[in-house]
ZAVO-133230 format. One record per residue (C-alpha): residue in one letter; x, y, z. Coordinates in nm, 2 decimals. Example, Ala and Ser with C-alpha at 12.3 -4.5 7.8 and 13.67 -1.06 7.14 Angstrom:
R   residu        x        y        z
R        a     1.23    -0.45     0.78
R        s     1.37    -0.11     0.71
END
This chain:
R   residu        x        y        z
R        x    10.54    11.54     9.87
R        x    10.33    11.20     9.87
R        x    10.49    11.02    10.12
R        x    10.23    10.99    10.40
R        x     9.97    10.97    10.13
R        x    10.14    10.70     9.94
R        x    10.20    10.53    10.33
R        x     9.86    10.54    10.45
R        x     9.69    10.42    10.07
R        x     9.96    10.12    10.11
R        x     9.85    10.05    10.43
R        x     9.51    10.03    10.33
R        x     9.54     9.77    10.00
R        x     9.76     9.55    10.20
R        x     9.51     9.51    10.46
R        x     9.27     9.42    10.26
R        x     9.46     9.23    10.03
R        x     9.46     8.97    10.30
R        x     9.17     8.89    10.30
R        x     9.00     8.63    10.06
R        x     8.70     8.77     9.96
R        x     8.59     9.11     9.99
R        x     8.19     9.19    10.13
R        x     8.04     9.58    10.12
R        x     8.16     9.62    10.45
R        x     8.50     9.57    10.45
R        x     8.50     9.81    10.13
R        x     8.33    10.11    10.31
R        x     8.60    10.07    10.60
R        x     8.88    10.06    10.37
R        x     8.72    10.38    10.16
R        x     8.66    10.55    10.51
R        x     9.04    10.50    10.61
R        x     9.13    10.66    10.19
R        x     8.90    10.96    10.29
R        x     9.09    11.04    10.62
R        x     9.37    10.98    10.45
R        x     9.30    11.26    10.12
R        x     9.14    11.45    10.39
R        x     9.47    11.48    10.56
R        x     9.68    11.55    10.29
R        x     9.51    11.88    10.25
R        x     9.28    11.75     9.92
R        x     8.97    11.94     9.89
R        x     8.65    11.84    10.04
R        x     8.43    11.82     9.76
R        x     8.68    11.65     9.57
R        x     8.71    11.39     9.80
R        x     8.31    11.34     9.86
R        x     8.32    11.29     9.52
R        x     8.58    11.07     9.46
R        x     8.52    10.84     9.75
R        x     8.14    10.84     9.60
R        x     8.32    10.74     9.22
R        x     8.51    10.50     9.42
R        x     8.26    10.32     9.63
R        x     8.01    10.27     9.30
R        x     8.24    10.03     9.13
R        x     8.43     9.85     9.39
R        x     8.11     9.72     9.56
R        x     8.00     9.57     9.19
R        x     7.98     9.24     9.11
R        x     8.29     9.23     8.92
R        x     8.51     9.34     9.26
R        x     8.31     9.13     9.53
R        x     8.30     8.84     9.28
R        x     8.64     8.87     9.21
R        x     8.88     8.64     9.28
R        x     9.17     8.95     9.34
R        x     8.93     9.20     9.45
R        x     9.17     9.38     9.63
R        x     9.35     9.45     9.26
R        x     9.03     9.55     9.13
R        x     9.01     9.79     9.42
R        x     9.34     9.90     9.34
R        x     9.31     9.94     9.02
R        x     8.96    10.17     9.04
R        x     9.16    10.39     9.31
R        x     9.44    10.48     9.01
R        x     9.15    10.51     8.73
R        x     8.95    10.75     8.98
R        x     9.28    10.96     9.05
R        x     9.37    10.96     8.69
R        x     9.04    11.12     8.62
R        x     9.08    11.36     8.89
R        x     9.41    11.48     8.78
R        x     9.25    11.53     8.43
R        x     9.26    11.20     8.27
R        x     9.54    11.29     7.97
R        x     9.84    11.50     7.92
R        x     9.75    11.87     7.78
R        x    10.00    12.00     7.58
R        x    10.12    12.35     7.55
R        x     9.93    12.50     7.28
R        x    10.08    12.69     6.95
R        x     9.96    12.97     6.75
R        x     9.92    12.93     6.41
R        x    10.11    13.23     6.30
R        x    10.45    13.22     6.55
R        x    10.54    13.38     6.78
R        x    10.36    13.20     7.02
R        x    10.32    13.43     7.36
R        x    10.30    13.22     7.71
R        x    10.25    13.44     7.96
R        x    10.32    13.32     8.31
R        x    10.09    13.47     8.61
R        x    10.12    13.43     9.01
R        x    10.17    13.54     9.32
R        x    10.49    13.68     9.43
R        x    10.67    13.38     9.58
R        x    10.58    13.10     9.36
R        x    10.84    13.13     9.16
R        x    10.75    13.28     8.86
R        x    11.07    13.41     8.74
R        x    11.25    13.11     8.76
R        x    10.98    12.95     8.65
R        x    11.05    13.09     8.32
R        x    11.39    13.03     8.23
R        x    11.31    12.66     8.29
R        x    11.07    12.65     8.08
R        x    11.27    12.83     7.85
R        x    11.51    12.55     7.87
R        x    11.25    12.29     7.83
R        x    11.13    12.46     7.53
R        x    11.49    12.46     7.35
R        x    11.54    12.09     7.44
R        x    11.27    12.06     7.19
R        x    11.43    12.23     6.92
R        x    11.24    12.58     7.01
R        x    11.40    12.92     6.99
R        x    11.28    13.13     7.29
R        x    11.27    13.46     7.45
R        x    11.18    13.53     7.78
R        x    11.08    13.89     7.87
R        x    11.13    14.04     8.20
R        x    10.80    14.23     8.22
R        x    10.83    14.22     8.62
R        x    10.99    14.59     8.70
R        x    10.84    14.59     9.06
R        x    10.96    14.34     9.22
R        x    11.32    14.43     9.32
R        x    11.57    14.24     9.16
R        x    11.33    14.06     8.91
R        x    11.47    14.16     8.57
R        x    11.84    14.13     8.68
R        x    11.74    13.76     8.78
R        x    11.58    13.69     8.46
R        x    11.92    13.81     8.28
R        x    12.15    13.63     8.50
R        x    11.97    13.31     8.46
R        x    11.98    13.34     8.09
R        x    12.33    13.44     8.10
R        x    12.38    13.11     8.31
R        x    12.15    12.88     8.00
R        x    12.23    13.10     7.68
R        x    11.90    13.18     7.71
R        x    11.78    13.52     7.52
R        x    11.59    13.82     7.79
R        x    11.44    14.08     7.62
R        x    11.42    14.42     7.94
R        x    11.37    14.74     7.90
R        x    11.52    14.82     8.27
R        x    11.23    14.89     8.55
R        x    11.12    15.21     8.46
R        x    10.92    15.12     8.15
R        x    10.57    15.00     8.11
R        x    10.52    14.65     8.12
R        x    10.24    14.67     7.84
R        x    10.53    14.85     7.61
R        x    10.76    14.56     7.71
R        x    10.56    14.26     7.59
R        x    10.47    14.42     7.28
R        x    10.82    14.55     7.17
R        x    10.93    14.22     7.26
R        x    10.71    14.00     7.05
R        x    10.75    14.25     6.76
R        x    11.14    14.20     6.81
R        x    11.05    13.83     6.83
R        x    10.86    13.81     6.50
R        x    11.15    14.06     6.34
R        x    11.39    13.77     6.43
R        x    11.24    13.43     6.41
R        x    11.20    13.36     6.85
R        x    10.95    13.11     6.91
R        x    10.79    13.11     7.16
R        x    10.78    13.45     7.40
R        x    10.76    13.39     7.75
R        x    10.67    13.66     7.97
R        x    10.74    13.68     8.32
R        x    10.50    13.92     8.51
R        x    10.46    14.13     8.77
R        x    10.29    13.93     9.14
R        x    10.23    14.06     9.47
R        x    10.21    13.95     9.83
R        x     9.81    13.88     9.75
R        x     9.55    13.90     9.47
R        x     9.47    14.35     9.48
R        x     9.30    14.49     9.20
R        x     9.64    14.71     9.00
R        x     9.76    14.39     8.97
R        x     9.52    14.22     8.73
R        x     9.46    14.54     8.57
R        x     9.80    14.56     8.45
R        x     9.77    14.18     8.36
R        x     9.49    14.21     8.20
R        x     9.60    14.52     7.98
R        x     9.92    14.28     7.87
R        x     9.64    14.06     7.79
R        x     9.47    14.30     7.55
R        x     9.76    14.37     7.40
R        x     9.96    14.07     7.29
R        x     9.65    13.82     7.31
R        x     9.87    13.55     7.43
R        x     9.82    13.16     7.34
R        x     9.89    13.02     7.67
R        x     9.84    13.19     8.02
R        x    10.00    12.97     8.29
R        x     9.93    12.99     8.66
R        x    10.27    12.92     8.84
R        x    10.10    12.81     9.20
R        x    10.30    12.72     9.51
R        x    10.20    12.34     9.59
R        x    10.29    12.36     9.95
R        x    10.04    12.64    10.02
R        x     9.79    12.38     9.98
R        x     9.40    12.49     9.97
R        x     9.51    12.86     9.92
R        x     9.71    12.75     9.59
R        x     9.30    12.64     9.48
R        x     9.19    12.96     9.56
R        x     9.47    13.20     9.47
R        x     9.43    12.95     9.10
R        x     8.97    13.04     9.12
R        x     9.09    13.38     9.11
R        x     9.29    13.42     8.83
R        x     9.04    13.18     8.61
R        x     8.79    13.42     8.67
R        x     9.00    13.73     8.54
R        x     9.22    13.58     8.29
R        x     9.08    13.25     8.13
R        x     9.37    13.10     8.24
R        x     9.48    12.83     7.99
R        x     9.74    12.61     8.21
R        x     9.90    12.51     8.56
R        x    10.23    12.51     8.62
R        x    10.28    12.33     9.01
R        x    10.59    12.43     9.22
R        x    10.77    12.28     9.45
R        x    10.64    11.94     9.42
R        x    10.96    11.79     9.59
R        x    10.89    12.01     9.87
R        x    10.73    11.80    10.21
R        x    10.39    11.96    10.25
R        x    10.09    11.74    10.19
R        x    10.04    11.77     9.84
R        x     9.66    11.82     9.80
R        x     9.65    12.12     9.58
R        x     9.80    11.89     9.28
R        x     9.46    11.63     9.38
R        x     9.23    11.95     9.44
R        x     9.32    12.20     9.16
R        x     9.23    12.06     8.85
R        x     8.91    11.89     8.95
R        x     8.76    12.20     9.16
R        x     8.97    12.52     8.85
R        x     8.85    12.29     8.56
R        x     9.21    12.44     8.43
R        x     9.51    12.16     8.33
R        x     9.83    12.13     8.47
R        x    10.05    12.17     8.20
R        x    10.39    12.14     8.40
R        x    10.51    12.04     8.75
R        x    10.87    12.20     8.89
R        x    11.02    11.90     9.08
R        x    11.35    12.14     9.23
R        x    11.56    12.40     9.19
R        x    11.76    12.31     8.89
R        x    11.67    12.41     8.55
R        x    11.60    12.13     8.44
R        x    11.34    12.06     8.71
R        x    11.04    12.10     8.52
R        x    10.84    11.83     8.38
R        x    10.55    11.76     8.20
R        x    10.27    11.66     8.42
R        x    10.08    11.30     8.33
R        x     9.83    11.27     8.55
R        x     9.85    10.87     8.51
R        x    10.22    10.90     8.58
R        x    10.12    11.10     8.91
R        x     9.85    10.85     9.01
R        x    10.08    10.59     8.96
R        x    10.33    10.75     9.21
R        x    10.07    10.84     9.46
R        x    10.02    10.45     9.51
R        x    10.32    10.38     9.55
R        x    10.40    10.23     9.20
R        x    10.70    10.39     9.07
R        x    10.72    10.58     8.75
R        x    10.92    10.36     8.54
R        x    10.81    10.56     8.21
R        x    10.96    10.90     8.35
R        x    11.30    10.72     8.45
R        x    11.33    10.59     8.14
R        x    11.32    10.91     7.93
R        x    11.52    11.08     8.22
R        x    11.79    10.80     8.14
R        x    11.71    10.86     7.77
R        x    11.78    11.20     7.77
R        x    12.15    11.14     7.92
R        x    12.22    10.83     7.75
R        x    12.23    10.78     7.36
R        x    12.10    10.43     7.23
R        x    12.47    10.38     7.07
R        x    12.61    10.45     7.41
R        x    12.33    10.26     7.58
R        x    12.39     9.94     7.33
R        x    12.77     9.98     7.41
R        x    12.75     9.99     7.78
R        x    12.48     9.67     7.78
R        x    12.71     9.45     7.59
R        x    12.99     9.57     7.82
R        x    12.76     9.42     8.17
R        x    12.69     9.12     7.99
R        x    13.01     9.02     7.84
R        x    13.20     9.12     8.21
R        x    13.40     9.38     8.05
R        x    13.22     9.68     8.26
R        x    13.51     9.89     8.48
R        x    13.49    10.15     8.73
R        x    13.55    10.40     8.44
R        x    13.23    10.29     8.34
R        x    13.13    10.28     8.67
R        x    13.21    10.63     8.74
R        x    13.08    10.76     8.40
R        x    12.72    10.62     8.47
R        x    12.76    10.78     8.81
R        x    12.78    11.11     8.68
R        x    12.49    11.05     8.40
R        x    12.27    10.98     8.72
R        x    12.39    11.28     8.88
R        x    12.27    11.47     8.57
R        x    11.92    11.33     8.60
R        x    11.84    11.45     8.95
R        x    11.84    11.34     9.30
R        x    11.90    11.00     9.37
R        x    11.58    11.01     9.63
R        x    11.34    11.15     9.37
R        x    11.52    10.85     9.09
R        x    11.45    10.56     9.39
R        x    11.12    10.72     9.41
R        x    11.06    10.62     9.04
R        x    11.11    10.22     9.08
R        x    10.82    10.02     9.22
R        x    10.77    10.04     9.60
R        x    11.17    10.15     9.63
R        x    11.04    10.47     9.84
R        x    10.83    10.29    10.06
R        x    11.12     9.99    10.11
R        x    11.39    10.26    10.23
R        x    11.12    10.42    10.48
R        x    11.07    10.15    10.62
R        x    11.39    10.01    10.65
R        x    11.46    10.39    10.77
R        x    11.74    10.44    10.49
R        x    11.86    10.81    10.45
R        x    11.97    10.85    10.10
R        x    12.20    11.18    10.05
R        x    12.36    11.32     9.74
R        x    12.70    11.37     9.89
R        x    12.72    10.98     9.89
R        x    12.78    11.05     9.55
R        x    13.07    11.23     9.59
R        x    13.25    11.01     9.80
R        x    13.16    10.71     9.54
R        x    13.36    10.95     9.28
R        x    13.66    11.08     9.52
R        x    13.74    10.73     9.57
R        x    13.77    10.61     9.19
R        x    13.92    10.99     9.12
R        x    14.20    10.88     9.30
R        x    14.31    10.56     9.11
R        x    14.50    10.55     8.82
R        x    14.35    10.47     8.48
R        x    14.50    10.11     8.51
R        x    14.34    10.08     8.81
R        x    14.00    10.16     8.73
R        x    13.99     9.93     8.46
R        x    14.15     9.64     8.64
R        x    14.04     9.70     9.00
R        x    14.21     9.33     9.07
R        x    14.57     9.49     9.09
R        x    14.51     9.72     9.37
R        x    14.64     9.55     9.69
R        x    14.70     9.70    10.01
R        x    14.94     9.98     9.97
R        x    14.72    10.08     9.66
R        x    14.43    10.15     9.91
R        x    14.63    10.33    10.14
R        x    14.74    10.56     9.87
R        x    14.35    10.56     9.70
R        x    14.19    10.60    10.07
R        x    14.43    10.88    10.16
R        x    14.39    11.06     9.82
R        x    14.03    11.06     9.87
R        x    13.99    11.18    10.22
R        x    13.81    10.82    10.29
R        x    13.92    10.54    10.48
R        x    14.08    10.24    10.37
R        x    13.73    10.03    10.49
R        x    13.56    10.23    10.27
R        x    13.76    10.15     9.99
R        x    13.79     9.84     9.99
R        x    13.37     9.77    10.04
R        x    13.35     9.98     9.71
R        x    13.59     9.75     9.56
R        x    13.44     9.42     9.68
R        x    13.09     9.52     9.60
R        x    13.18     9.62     9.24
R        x    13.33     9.30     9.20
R        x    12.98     9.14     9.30
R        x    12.79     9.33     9.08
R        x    13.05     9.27     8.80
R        x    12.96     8.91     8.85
R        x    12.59     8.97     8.85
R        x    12.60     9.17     8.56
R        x    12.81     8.84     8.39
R        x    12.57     8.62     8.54
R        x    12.25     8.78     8.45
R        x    12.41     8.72     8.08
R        x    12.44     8.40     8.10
R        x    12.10     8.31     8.24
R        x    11.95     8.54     7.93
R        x    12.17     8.31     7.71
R        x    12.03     8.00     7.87
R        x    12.33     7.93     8.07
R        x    12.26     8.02     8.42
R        x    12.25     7.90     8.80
R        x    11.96     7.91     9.00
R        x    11.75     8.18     8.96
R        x    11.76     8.52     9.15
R        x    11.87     8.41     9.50
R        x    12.15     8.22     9.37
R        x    12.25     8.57     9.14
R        x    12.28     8.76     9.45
R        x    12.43     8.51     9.59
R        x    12.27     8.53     9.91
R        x    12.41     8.88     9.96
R        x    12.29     9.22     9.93
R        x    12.34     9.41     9.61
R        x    12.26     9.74     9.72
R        x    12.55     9.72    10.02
R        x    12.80     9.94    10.03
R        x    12.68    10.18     9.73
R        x    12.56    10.52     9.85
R        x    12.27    10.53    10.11
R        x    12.18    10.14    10.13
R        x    12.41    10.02    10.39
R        x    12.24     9.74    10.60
R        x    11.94     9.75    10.36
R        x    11.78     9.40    10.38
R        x    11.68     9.26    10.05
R        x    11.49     8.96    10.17
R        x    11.77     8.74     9.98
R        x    12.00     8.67    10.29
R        x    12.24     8.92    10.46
R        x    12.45     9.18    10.34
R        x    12.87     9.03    10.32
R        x    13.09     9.23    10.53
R        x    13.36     9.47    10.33
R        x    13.64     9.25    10.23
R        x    13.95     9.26    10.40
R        x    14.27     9.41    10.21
R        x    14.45     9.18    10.03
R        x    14.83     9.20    10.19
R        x    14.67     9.18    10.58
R        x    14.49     8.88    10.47
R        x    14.81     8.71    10.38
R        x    14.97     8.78    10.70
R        x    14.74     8.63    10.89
R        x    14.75     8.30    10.63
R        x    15.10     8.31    10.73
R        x    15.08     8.31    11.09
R        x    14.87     7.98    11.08
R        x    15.11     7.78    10.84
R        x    15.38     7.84    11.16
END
């Protein structure tokens, strides 16, 4: 959603991060080019007066013009300013103190309220909760039968009384059922319409009387831009809303409501949804956001996405496996299919220091169904051969390429660079032990680790030039032969 944000920001710092020294005037260009820039990403006006105003104090201090690196102090006030305007800390969903806590989720129809739900449903179990969602929306058509299919789909409990009762009856028999029986928390999916009309917060507001619930979370749309700040005003002001939850945030629109919202609702974003799966829904840091917006990765995130698929005993397993040279494509296709679980490989490349903007620029499409042919390919050997890749010769491939729907080629580059990264996996050992050659360029030998592995053909590394796929063993020796005559 960032990415001609995080572009033009880039731009910015590295022009001026050629430059020596910094005076007052080559700040005030740089902060004119960062207004234009929030300004077209569809951030609100007032927020971006104000920030360029926060902005523009410090960095033409003494401390920044002084500086010897004043285009890191720069840098480093941008990200403090966004933090602040994304609401500094994390806010955590609240709790009542005598369970069941009732989270009742508000919106417009469209911004995915429903679904909205059973992922945080999910969440919530992940954390050792015991939900119930209730499908309180009997207007829209469809609504409750999609609320019970998708906790059909999660084992997720959905409490409905069909779409002919009152929605205020609902809720309430619902959290009486869920104090009966020990659910904690109730989420309730309500009714939205097309626009804000007046039935509609009545009815919202009734459930609201009734049930008094703890948390009352805006889903808003994140492509819809300014109107997601309005549509978000407008609920404050009839609800007290307590929480944001921002959808769509993998989607390509320009991504100022996440910048505007918070600063202009005064209301936190508790959540973001980050795509269609389940569990697509994550807990919004505004420092983790900020962090992205610049172009800095989210190496924290990554981490506890990895964390979440892999077990430390597994984790401890599988390190001493690269270091010691023992790691086969078995292990190969099992971490293949742990990444797979954590989301899509764009949004994961995303997460690691200035890997996004690397493959724009080098114009690299990364797709998911890269991953697929990656995992045909090793389907198609044998156990034996996974784990000792070195006896698959020619008529191995043949078989493996055929089984796979692939082509030989492409077999044997997955092959040859597995084997390099088997060796830099050894060699990276070493060098921790002490016993290592020459540094990073002489790890990669020169090559280009990211060859031949899904999406990053051709991508240039700055280490040398990536080795062409290695020829298959058996028509390598017949052409060894013809030379000896």
């Amino acid at each position: 959603m960032f990415e001609a944000l995080t572009d033009r920001l880039t731009a910015v710092f590295e022009r001026i991060g050629r430059k020596g020294r910094l005076t007052e005037q080559d700040v005030d260009e740089a902060l004119r080019e960062v207004r234009r820039a929030l300004l077209e990403a569809d951030v609100h006006y007032t927020v971006v007066r104000d920030f360029i105003a926060a902005v523009r104090e410090r960095a033409i201090g003494g401390e920044v013009l002084k500086s010897l690196t004043p285009a890191q102090q720069v840098i480093a006030i941008v990200h403090q300013e966004l933090v602040r305007v994304l609401g500094n800390e994390r806010v955590p969903l609240q709790w009542a103190p005598q369970p069941p806590t009732v989270i009742m989720l508000v919106g417009l129809q469209g911004s995915g309220k429903t679904t909205q739900v059973a992922k945080l449903g999910y969440h919530l179990r992940k954390e050792g909760r015991r939900p119930l969602l209730v499908a309180a929306d009997i207007y829209r058509p469809a609504a409750v039968e999609q609320l019970r299919t998708l906790g059909q789909q999660h084992d997720l409990p959905v409490y409905d009384e069909g779409a002919k009762s009152d929605p205020v009856e609902i809720v309430k028999h619902a959290v009486k059922l869920a104090r009966d029986q020990g659910y904690n928390p109730v989420i309730v999916d309500t009714a939205g319409r097309l626009q804000i009309d007046e039935p509609m917060m009545q009815e919202l507001e009734r459930i609201e009387e009734a049930v008094r619930p703890t948390e009352i979370l805006l889903v808003a749309d994140a492509m819809t831009g300014q109107e997601a700040v309005n549509v978000a005003q407008e609920f404050h002001r009839r609800l007290h809303l307590t929480g944001l939850i921002l959808t769509k945030m993998d989607g390509d629109a320009r991504g100022g409501a996440a910048l505007s919202i918070r600063a202009v609702v005064g209301v936190p974003i508790k959540f973001i949804g980050t795509g269609e799966r389940v569990d697509a829904l994550e807990p919004f840091y505004p420092d983790r956001l900020a962090t992205r917006i610049l172009g800095m990765g989210d190496v924290i995130s990554l981490i506890e996405k990895a964390q979440q698929q892999i077990s430390e005993e597994e984790g401890k397993k599988l390190q001493e496996k690269m270091l010691t040279g023992t790691f086969n494509l078995e292990d190969f296709l099992h971490q293949l299919q742990q990444v797979k679980k954590m989301g899509p490989l764009t949004q994961l490349l995303e997460m690691i220091p200035g890997m996004g903007q690397l493959l724009r620029q080098q114009q690299v499409q990364i797709s998911d169904d890269e991953y697929k042919r990656v995992e045909a390919i090793i389907l198609s050997m044998t156990p034996e051969e996974r784990r000792n890749p070195d006896i698959i010769n020619y008529s191995r491939r043949r078989r493996i390429a055929q089984g796979s729907g692939t082509t030989m080629a492409e077999v044997s580059q997955l092959l040859s660079q597995f084997k390099q990264m088997q060796r830099m996996m050894t060699e990276l050992g070493q060098l921790a032990a002490g016993r290592g050659r020459g540094g990073l360029r002489g790890l990669l030998g020169g090559a280009n680790p990211f060859a031949g592995f899904p999406g990053f053909d051709g991508m240039s590394t700055g280490v040398g030039p990536a080795r062409p796929a290695a020829i298959p063993p058996a028509r390598h020796a017949k052409k060894k032969k013809k030379k000896r005559r």
